[in-house]
C-alpha positions as CSV (number, residue, x, y, z in Angstrom):
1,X,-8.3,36.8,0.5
2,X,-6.6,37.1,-2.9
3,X,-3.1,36.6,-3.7
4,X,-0.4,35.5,-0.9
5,X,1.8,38.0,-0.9
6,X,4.0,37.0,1.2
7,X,4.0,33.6,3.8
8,X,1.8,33.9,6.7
9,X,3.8,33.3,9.7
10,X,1.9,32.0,12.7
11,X,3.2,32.4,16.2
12,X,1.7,31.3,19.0
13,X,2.3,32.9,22.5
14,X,3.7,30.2,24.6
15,X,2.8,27.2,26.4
16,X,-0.4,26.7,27.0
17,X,-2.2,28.8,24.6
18,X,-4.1,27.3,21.7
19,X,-4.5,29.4,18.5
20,X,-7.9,28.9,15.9
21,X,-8.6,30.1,13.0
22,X,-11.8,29.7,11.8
23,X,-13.7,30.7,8.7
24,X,-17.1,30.8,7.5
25,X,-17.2,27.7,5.5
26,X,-15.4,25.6,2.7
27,X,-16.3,27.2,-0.2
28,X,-17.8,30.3,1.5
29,X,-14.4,31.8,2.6
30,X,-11.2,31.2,0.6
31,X,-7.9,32.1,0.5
32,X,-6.3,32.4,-3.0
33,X,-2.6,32.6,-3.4
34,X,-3.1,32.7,-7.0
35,X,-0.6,30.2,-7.8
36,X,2.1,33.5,-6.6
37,X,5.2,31.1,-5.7
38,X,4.0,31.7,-2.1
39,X,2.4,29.4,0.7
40,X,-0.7,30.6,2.6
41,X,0.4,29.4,6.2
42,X,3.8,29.0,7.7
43,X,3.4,27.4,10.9
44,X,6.2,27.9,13.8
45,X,6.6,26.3,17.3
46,X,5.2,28.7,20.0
47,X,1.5,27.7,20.6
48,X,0.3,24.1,22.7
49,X,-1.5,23.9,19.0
50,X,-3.1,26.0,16.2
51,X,-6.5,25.0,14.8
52,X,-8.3,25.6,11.0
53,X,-11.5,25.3,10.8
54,X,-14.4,25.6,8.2
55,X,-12.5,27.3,4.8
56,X,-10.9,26.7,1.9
57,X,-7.1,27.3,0.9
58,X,-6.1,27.2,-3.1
59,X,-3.3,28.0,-5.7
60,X,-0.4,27.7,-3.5
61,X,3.3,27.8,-4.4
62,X,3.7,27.4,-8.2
63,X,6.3,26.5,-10.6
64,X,9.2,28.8,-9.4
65,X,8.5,28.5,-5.6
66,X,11.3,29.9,-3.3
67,X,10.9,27.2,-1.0
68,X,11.2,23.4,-1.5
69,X,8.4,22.1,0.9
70,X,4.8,22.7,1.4
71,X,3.2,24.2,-1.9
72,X,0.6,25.6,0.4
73,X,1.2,25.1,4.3
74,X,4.0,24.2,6.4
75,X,4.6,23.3,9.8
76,X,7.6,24.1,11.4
77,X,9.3,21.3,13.5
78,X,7.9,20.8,17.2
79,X,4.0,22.1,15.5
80,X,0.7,20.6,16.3
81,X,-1.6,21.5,13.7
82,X,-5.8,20.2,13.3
83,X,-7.4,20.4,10.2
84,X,-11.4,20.7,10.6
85,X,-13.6,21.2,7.6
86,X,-10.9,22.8,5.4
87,X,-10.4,21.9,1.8
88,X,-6.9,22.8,0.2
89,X,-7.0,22.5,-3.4
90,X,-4.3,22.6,-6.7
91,X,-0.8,23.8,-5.0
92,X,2.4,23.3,-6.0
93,X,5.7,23.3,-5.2
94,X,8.4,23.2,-7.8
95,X,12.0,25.0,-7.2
96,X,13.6,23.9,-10.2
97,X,15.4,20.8,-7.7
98,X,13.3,18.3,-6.2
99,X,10.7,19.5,-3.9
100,X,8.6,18.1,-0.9
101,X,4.7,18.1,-0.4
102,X,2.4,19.5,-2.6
103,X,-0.1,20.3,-0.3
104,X,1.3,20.4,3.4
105,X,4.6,19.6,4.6
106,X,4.9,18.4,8.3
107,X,8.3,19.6,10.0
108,X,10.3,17.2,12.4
109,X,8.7,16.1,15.7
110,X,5.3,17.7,14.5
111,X,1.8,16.6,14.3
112,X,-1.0,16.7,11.6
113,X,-4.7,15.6,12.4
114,X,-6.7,16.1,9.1
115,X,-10.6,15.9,10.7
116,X,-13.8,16.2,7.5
117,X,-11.2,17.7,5.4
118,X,-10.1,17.3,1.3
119,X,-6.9,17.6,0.1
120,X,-6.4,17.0,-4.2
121,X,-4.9,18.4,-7.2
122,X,-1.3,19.1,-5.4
123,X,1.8,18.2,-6.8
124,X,5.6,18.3,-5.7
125,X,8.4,17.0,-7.6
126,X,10.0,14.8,-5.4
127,X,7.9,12.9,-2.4
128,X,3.9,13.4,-1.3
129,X,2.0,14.9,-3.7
130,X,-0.4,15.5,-0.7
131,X,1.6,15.6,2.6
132,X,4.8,14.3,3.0
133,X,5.7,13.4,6.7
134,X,9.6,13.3,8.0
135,X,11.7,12.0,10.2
136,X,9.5,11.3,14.3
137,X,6.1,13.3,13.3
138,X,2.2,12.2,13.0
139,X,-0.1,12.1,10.2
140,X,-3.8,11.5,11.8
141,X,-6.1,11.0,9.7
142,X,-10.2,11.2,10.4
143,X,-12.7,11.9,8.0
144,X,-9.8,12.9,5.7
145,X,-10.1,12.5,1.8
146,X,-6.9,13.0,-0.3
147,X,-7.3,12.7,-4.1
148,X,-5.7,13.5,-7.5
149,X,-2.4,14.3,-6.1
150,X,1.1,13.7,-8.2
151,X,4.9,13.4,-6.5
152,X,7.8,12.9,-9.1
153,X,9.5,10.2,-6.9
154,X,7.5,8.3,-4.0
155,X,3.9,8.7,-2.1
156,X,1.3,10.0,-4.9
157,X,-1.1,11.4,-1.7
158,X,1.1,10.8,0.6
159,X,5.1,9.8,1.8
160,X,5.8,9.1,5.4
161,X,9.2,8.5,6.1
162,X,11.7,7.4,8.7
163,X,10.5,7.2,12.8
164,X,6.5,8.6,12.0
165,X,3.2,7.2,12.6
166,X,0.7,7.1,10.3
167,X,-2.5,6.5,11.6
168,X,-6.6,6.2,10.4
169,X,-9.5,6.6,13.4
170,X,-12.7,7.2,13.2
171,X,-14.3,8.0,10.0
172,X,-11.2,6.5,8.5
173,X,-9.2,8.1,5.2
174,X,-10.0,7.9,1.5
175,X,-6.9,8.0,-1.2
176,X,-7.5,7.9,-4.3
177,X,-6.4,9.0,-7.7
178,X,-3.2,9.9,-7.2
179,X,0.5,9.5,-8.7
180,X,3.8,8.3,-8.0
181,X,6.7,8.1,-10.3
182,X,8.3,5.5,-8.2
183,X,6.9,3.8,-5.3
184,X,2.9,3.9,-3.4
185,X,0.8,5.3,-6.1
186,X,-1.6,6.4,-3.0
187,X,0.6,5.4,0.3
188,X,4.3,5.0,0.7
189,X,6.1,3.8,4.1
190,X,9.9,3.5,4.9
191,X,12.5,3.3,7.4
192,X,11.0,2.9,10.7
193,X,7.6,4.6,9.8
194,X,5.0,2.4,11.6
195,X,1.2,2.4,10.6
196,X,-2.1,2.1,12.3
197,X,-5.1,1.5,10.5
198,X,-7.6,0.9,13.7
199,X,-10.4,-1.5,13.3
200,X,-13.4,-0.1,11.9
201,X,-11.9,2.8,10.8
202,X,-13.0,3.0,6.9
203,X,-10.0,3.2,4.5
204,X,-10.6,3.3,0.6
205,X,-7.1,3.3,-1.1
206,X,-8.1,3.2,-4.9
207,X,-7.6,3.9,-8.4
208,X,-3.9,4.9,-7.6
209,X,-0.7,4.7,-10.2
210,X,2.7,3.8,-9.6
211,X,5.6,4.0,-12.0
212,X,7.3,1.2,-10.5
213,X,5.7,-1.0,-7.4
214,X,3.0,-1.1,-5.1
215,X,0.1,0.6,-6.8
216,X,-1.9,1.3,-3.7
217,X,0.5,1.1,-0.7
218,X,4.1,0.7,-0.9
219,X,6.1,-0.1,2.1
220,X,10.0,-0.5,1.8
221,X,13.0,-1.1,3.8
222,X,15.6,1.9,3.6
223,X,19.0,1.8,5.1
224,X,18.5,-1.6,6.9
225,X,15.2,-0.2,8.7
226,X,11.5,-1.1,7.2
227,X,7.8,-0.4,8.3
228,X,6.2,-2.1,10.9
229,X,2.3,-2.1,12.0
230,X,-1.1,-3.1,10.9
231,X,-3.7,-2.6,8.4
232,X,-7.3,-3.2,9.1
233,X,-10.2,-3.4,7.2
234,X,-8.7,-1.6,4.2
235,X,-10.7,-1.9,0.7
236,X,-7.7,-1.7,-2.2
237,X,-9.3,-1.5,-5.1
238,X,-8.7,-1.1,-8.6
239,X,-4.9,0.1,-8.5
240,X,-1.9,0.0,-11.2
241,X,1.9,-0.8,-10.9
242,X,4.4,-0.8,-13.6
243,X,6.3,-3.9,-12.1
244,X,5.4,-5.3,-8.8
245,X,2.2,-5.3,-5.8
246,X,-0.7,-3.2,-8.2
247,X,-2.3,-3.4,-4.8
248,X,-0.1,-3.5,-2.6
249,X,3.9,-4.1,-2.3
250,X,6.0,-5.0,0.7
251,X,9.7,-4.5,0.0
252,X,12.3,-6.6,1.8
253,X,12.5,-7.2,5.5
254,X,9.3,-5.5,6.0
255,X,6.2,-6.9,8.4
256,X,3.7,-4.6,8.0
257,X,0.1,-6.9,8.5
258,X,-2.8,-6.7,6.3
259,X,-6.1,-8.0,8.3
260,X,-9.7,-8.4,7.6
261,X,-9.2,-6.7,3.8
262,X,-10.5,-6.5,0.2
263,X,-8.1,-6.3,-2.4
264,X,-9.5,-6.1,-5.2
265,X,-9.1,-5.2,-9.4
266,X,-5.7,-4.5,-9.1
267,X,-3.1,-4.6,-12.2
268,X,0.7,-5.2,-12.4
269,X,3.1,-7.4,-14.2
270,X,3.9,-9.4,-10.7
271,X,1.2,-9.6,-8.5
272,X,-1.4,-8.0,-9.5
273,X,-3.3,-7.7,-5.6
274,X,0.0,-7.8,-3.7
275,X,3.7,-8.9,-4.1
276,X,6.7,-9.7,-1.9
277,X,9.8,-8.8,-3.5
278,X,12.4,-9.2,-1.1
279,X,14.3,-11.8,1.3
280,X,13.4,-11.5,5.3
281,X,9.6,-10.8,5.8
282,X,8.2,-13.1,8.3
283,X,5.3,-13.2,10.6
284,X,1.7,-13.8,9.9
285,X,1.6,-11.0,7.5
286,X,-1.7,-11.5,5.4
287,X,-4.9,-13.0,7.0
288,X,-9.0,-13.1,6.6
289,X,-8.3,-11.3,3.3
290,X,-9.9,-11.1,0.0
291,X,-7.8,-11.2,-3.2
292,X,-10.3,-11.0,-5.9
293,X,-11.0,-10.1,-9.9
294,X,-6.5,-8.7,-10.1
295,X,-4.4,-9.5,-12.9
296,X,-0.3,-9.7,-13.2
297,X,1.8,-11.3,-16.1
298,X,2.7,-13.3,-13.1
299,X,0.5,-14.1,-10.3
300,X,-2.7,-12.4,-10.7
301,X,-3.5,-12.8,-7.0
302,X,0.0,-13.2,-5.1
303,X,3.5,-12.8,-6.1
304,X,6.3,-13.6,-3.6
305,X,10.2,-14.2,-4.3
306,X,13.0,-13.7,-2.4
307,X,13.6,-16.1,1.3
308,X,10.1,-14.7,2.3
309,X,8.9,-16.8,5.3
310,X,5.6,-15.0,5.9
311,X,2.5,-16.7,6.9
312,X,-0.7,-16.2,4.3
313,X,-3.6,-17.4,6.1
314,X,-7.2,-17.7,5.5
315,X,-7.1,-16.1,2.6
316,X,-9.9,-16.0,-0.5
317,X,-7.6,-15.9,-3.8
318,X,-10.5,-16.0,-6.5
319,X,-11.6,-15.0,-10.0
320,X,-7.6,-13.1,-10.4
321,X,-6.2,-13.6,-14.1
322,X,-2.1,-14.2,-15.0
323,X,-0.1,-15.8,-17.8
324,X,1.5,-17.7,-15.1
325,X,-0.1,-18.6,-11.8
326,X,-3.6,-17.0,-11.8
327,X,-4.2,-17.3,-8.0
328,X,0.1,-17.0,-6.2
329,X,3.3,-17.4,-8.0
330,X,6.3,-18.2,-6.1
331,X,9.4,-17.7,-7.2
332,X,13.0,-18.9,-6.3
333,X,13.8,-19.3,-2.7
334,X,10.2,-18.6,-1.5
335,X,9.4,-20.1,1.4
336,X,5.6,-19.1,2.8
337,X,2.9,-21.0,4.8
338,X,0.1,-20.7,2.7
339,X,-2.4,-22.1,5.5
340,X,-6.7,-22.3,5.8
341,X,-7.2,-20.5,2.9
342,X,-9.5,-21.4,-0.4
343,X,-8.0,-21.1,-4.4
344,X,-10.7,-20.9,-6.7
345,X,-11.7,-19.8,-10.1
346,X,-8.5,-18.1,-11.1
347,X,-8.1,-18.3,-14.8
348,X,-4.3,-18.6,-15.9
349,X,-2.4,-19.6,-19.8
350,X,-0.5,-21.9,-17.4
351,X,-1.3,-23.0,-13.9
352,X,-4.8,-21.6,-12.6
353,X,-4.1,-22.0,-9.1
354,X,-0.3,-22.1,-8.0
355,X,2.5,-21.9,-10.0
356,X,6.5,-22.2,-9.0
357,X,9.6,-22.2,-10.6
358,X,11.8,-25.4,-11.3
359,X,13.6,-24.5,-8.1
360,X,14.4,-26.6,-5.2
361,X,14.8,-23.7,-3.1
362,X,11.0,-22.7,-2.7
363,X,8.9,-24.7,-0.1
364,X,5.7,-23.9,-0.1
365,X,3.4,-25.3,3.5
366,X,-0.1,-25.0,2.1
367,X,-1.6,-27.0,5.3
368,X,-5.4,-26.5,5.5
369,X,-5.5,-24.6,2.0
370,X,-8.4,-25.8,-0.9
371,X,-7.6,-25.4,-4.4
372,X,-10.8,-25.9,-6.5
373,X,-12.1,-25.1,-10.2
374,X,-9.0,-23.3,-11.2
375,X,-8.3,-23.2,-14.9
376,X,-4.6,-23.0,-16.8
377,X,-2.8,-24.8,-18.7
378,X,-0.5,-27.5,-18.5
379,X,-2.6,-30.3,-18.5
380,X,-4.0,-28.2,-15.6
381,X,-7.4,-27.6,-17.7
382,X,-10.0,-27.8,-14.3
383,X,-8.6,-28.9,-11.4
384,X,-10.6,-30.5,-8.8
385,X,-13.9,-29.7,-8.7
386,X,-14.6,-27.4,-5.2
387,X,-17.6,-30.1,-4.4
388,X,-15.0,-33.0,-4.4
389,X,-11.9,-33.5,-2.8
390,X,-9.4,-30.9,-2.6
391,X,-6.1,-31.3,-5.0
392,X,-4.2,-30.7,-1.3
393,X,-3.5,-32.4,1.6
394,X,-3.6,-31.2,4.5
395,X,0.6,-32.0,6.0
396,X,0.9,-32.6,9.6
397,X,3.0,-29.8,11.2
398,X,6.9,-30.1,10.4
399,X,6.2,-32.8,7.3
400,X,7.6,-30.0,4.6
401,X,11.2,-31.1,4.8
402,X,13.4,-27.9,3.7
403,X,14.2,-27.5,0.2
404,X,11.1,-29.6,-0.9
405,X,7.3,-29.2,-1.9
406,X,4.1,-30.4,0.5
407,X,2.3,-33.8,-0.7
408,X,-0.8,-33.7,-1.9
409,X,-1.9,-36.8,-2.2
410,X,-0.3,-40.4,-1.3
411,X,-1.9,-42.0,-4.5
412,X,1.2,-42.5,-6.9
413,X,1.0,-39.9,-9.9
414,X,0.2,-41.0,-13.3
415,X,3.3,-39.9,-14.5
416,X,6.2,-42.5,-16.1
417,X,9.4,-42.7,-13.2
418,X,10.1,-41.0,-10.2
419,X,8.9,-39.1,-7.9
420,X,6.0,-41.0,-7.2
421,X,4.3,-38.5,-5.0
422,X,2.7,-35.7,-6.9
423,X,3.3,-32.2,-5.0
424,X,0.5,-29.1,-3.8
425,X,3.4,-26.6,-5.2
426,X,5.4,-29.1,-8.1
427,X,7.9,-28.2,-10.6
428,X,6.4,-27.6,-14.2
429,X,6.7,-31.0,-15.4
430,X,4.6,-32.6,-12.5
431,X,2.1,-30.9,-12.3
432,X,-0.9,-32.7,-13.0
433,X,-5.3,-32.3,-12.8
C-alpha cells in the first residue's frame, strides 16, 4: 500500500474480541506512507487487543506532521497492541514544536509487546526516537531490536516516563545506535517508571550517544520520584556521554540495580562505565559486574559524587583508562561500600586504582576489596603486585568512623608526621605504593 492518505483508524468491536492483522511477510508486504505527514495506524480503545503480524510499515509522518506523537503508529490510551514479525522503518514526526515518538507512541494506561520485531531510523524532536512510553503503560519487549533512532531531548530508542514498566523476557531486546540530545543515548527512565530486565533474558544496549549523561541507560529522578527495579545480565558496551555515566548514569535518589553485567568500552568525561551524580542512592545497587576496557577524564571505571550510600559489591573494575582514578573516583561527600570486589590493571596519569578528593566528607568502606597492578601516578607507579598482599585491608564491620577513610595497613606510612596510618581511599598527599 502506497501513500497514507489519511490515518488508519482501528476500532475494535467491544469486549472480548481480539482484532489481527496479518501480512505476508516483512519485506514481502509493505505499507508506504511515503513520508506524507501521515501515520499508518491509529489505534483506539474498543477491542480486548489488536495484533500485527508478519509486514513491514515505512516513511511515516515527515517534517510538517499534523500530529505531535507517533511518526508512524499510535495507540490510543486504554490500547493493547502485539507486535509479531513487523519491521517499521525511517518515520518521523516533526510539527514544527517538540514532538513525541518517532516510531510508535503508546497512549496512557496502554500496552506494547514488540515480539521478533525491528524498529530504526525514526526520529522525533523531543523524547524516544523509537517509542516513547507515558504516564501507567507497558513496553514488553521479546525478540525486539531497536536501532539508529534520534529524539531531540531524552531516550535515543526509547523514553519511558512517569508510573510505566519496562520490561525484557525471553529473547530479550537489542538497542543500539541511537541518539539523545540530552539524557539515555539508548534507554531513558524517570519518575516512577520501574524496569525489569528478567534473568536470562539477552539485552545488548550498545554503541549509543548522549549529549549530556548516561550513554547507554539513563535513569533520573523528576519531581522528587526516580526509577526503581532491576537489570540483569545486560552487556553495555561501547557507549558515549558528553559529561557523565558513558555506560550508564543514575541520577539522584534513584535505586535502580545492575546484576550479573558487562560494561564494557564505554567513554565519558566522568565515569566512563557508570556514574552517580546525585545525593540519596542507597541499596546494593551494583553487584557480580564487569567494568572493563572504559575511559572518563575522571574515573574510567566508576564515578560517584554526591551523599551516595550505595553498596558496589563484587565487582571486576579492570583494564579502564582516566586522568584521574583509572578504576572509581569519588568525589566530595561520597560515601559507598565498595566490598568483595578486585581493582586491577587500570591505567591512570594519577591514581590507577582509586582516587578521592582532599575532602573529609567522602568515606569510602572497601572491606573485602583487592587492588592489584594498577598503574598512575603519584608515586603510585605499580601498586601491589596481585600475587602479593593486597594494598587493602579488609575493616571489621562499623571500623569506618564517619567523615574518615578505611585503614589499609597498621604498618606506619613512610611518610614524615602524622597520620601514621596510611588509608585504602587517602587524600592526594598520602597516598603511597
Amino acid at each position: 500500500m502506497d501513500g497514507c492518505e489519511g490515518r488508519v483508524a482501528v476500532t475494535g468491536l467491544g469486549a472480548g474480541v481480539s482484532i489481527t492483522i496479518r501480512g505476508a511477510g516483512v519485506g514481502v508486504t509493505i505499507i508506504d506512507c511515503q513520508s506524507s505527514n501521515q501515520r499508518a495506524f491509529l489505534f483506539d480503545t474498543k477491542a480486548d487487543g489488536f495484533f500485527l503480524e508478519d509486514f513491514s510499515i515505512v516513511n511515516g509522518g515527515g517534517p510538517n506532521t499534523a500530529y505531535n506523537k507517533g511518526g508512524c503508529m499510535r495507540l490510543m490510551d486504554a490500547s493493547t497492541v502485539t507486535f509479531t514479525r513487523i519491521h517499521v522503518n525511517g518515520c518521523m514526526v516533526d510539527d514544527g514544536a517538540v514532538t513525541k515518538a518517532g516510531c510508535v507512541e503508546v497512549g496512557q494506561s496502554s500496552s506494547l509487546t514488540i515480539v521478533d520485531s525491528t524498529l530504526e531510523n525514526c526520529e522525533a524532536t523531543g523524547p524516544g526516537g523509537c517509542v516513547q512510553v507515558p504516564s501507567g503503560s507497558s513496553l514488553i519487549l521479546d525478540g525486539a531490536i531497536l536501532r539508529s533512532c534520534t529524539a531531540g531531548t531524552v531516550g535515543g530508542a526509547i523514553a519511558v516516563q512517569n508510573s510505566n514498566l519496562f520490561q525484557v523476557i525471553g529473547a530479550g531486546a537489542s538497542i543500539s545506535s541511537s541518539t539523545a540530545e540530552l539524557e539515555g543515548g539508548g534507554v531513558y527512565l524517570d519518575q516512577t517508571a520501574a524496569i525489569d530486565v528478567v534473568a536470562g533474558a539477552v539485552f545488548d544496549v550498545y554503541n549509543n550517544e548522549a549529549g549530556t549523561s548516561g550513554g547507554g541507560i539513563a535513569v533520573m529522578q523528576v519531581g522528587g520520584d526516580a526509577p526503581s527495579g532491576s537489570i540483569r545480565g545486560a552487556t553495555i558496551r561501547d557507549n558515549s556521554a558528553a559529561v557523565c555515566g558513558g555506560g550508564m548514569w543514575w541520577g539522584e535518589g534513584v535505586d535502580v540495580v545492575l546484576t550479573d553485567s558487562l560494561v564494557a568500552g564505554n567513554v565519558a568525561d566522568f565515569g566512563g562505565a557508570v556514574c552517580f551524580a546525585g545525593a540519596g542512592s542507597t541499596g546494593s545497587l551494583i553487584s557480580n559486574t564487569v567494568l572493563s576496557g572504559n575511559s572518563a577524564t575522571d574515573g574510567g571505571g566508576l564515578y560517584v559524587t554526591g551523599s551516595t550510600s550505595a553498596t558496589l559489591h563484587n565487582l571486576t573494575i579492570t583494564d579502564n583508562t582516566a586522568d584521574f582514578g583509572a578504576g572509581a573516583y569519588f568525589g566530595t561527600g561520597a560515601v559507598p561500600t565498595l566490598s568483595g570486589s578486585l581493582i586491577t590493571q587500570n591505567h591512570a596519569l594519577v591514581r590507577g586504582a582509586l582516587y578521592t578528593t582532599n575532602d573529609v566528607g567522602s568515606t569510602i568502606d572497601t572491606v573485602g576489596t583487592v587492588s592489584c597492578t594498577n598503574y598512575g601516578g603519584d608515586a603510585e607507579n605499580a601498586d601491589t603486585s596481585c600475587s602479593g598482599v593486597s594494598r587493602f585491608v579488609n575493616p571489621p564491620p562499623g571500623d569506618c568512623a564517619s567523615n574518615t577513610f578505611c585503614k589499609r595497613s597498621t604498618d606506619p606510612c613512610t611518610l614524615a608526621g602524622p597520620p601514621a596510618t596510611c588509608t585504602s581511599a587517602c587524600p592526594t598527599a598520602l597516598w603511597i605504593p
